[in-house]
VEXKOL-933497 format. One record per residue (C-alpha): residue number from 1; residue in one letter; chain; x, y, z. Coordinates in steps of 0.2 Angstrom, whole numbers. Example, Ala and Ser with C-alpha at 12.3 -4.5 7.8 and 13.67 -1.06 7.14 Angstrom:
2
NODE num residu chaine    px    py    pz
NODE   1      A      A    62   -22    39
NODE   2      S      A    68    -5    36
***
This chain:
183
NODE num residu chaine    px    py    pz
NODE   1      X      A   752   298   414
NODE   2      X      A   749   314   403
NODE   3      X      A   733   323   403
NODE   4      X      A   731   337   395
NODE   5      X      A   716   349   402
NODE   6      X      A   716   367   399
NODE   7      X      A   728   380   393
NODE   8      X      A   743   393   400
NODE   9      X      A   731   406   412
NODE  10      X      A   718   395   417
NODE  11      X      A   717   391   436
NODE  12      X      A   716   374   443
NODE  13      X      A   711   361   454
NODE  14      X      A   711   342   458
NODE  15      X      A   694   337   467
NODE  16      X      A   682   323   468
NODE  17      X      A   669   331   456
NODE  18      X      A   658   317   455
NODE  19      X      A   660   307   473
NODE  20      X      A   668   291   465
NODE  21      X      A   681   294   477
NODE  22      X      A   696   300   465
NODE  23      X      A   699   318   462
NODE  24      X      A   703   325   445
NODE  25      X      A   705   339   434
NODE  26      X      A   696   354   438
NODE  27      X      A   702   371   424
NODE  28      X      A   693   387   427
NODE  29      X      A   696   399   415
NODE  30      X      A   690   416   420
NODE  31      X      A   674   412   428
NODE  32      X      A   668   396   416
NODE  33      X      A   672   381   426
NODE  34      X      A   677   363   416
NODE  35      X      A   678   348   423
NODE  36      X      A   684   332   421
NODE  37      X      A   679   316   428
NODE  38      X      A   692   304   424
NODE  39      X      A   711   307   420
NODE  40      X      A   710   304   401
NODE  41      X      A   714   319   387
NODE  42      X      A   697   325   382
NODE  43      X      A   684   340   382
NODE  44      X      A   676   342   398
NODE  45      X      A   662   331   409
NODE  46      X      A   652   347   415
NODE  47      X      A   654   362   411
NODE  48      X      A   645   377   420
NODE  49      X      A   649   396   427
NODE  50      X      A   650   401   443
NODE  51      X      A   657   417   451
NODE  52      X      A   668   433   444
NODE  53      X      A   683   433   433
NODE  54      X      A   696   436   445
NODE  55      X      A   689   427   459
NODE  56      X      A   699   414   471
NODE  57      X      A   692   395   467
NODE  58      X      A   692   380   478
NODE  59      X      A   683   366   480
NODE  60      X      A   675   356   494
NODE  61      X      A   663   345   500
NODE  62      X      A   654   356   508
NODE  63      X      A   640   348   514
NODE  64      X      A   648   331   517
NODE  65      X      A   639   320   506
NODE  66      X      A   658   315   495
NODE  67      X      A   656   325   481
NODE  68      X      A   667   341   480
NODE  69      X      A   658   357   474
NODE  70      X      A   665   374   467
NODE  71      X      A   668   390   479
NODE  72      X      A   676   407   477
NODE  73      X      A   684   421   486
NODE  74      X      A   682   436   483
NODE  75      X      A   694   447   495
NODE  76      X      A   688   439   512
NODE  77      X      A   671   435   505
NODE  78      X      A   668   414   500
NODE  79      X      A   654   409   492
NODE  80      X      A   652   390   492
NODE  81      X      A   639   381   480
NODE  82      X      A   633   362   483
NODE  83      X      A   632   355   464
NODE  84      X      A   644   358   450
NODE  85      X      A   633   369   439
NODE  86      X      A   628   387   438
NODE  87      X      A   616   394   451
NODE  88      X      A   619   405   467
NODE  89      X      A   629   399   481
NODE  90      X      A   621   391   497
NODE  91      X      A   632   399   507
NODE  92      X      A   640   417   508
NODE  93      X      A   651   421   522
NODE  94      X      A   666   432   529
NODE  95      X      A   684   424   534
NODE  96      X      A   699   430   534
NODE  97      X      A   707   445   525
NODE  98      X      A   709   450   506
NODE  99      X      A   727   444   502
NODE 100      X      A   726   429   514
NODE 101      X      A   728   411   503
NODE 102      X      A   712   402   503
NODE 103      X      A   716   383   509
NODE 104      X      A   701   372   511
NODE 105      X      A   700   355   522
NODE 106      X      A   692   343   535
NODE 107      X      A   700   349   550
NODE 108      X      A   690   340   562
NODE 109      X      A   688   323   552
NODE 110      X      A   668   325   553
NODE 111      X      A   669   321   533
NODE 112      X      A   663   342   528
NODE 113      X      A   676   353   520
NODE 114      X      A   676   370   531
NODE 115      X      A   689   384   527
NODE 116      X      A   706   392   530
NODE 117      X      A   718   403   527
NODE 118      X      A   736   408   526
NODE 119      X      A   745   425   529
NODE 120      X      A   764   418   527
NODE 121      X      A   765   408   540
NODE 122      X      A   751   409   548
NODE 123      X      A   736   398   547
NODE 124      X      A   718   401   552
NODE 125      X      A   707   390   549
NODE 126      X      A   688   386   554
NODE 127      X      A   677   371   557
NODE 128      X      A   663   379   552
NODE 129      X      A   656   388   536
NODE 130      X      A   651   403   541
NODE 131      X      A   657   421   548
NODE 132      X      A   667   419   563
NODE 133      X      A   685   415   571
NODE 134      X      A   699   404   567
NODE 135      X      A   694   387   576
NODE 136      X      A   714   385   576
NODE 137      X      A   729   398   572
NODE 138      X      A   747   391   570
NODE 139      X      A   764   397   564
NODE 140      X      A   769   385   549
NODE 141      X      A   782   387   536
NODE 142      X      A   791   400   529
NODE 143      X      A   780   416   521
NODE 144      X      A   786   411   503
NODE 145      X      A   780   394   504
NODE 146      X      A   767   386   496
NODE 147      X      A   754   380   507
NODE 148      X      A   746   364   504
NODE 149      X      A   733   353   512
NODE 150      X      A   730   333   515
NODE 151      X      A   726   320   525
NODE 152      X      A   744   316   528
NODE 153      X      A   743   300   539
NODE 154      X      A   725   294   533
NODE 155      X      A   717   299   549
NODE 156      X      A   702   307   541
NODE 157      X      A   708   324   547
NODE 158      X      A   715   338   535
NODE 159      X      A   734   342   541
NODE 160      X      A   746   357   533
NODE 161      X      A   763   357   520
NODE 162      X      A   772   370   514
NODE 163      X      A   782   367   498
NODE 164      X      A   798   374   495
NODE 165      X      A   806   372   475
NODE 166      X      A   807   353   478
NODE 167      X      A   804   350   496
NODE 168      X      A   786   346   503
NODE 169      X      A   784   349   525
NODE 170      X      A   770   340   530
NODE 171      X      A   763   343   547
NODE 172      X      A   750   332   556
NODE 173      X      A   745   342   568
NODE 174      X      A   736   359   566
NODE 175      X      A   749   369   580
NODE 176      X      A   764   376   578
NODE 177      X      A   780   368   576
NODE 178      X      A   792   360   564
NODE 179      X      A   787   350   552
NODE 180      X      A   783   330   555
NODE 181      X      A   791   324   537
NODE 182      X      A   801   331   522
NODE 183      X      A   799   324   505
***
């Protein structure tokens, strides 16, 4: 399957945008987000702006009702938005450092997206949206690995990868250690 959605600069992401329970195409191109609610060639389902140019997007369901919504970062600062249009965030909330990889998942399986982040290796992440610390820190990968977050084993929980060229490490638990699989 081919689908072509956006253009070479634009950042982008795969979430459940409308709570039909299939992610897709998500292109945000400085700060105008497009998204798409199927995976079929075509202009964009909603289209709305949210944050600065420059920002760090994610997504989440942040409120846990199974749609995922936009959020950015702005050095350690994540705003988080509950509808895919423009408007203020509903959240605003420090975690982490400037530099640190955003990564965005159900840690606890209670069915809310909370945040994350990596520095290398490490990982901190947090059950709660809000200011605070790491509900979990953990040594995982190598510092030039891509992190990566799924539900692995289709617990309901969140659990960390880190891809190198071809070679995804999933772990399904969120500690330290080596990882549980290679693909």
């Amino acid at each position: 399957l081919r689908v072509d959605v956006g253009q070479v600069g634009d950042k982008v992401l795969a979430c459940d945008w409308n709570g039909d329970g299939r992610e897709t195409p998500g292109v945000i191109r400085g700060n105008e987000w497009r998204l798409r609610n199927d995976l079929r060639s075509g202009g964009p389902a909603v289209r709305f702006l949210y944050g600065d140019v420059g920002d760090g997007v994610v997504c989440g369901d942040w409120d846990g009702n199974g749609t995922e919504t936009p959020g950015v970062v702005r050095g350690n600062q994540w705003l988080v938005r509950n509808s895919n249009s423009a408007g203020p965030p509903v959240a605003i909330f420090r975690f982490g450092a400037a530099g640190q990889r955003p990564v965005v998942g159900d840690w606890n399986g209670d069915g809310t997206d909370t945040v994350g982040t990596v520095d290398g290796n490490v990982w901190r992440v947090r059950n709660r949206n809000s200011t605070g610390p790491p509900f979990a820190t953990f040594t995982f990968g190598h510092p030039n690995d891509t992190p990566v977050v799924g539900d692995w084993d289709g617990n309901g929980h969140s659990d960390p990868a880190m891809v190198r060229a071809s070679t995804w490490r999933l772990r399904r638990t969120l500690t330290s250690g080596s990882p549980d699989q290679e693909i």
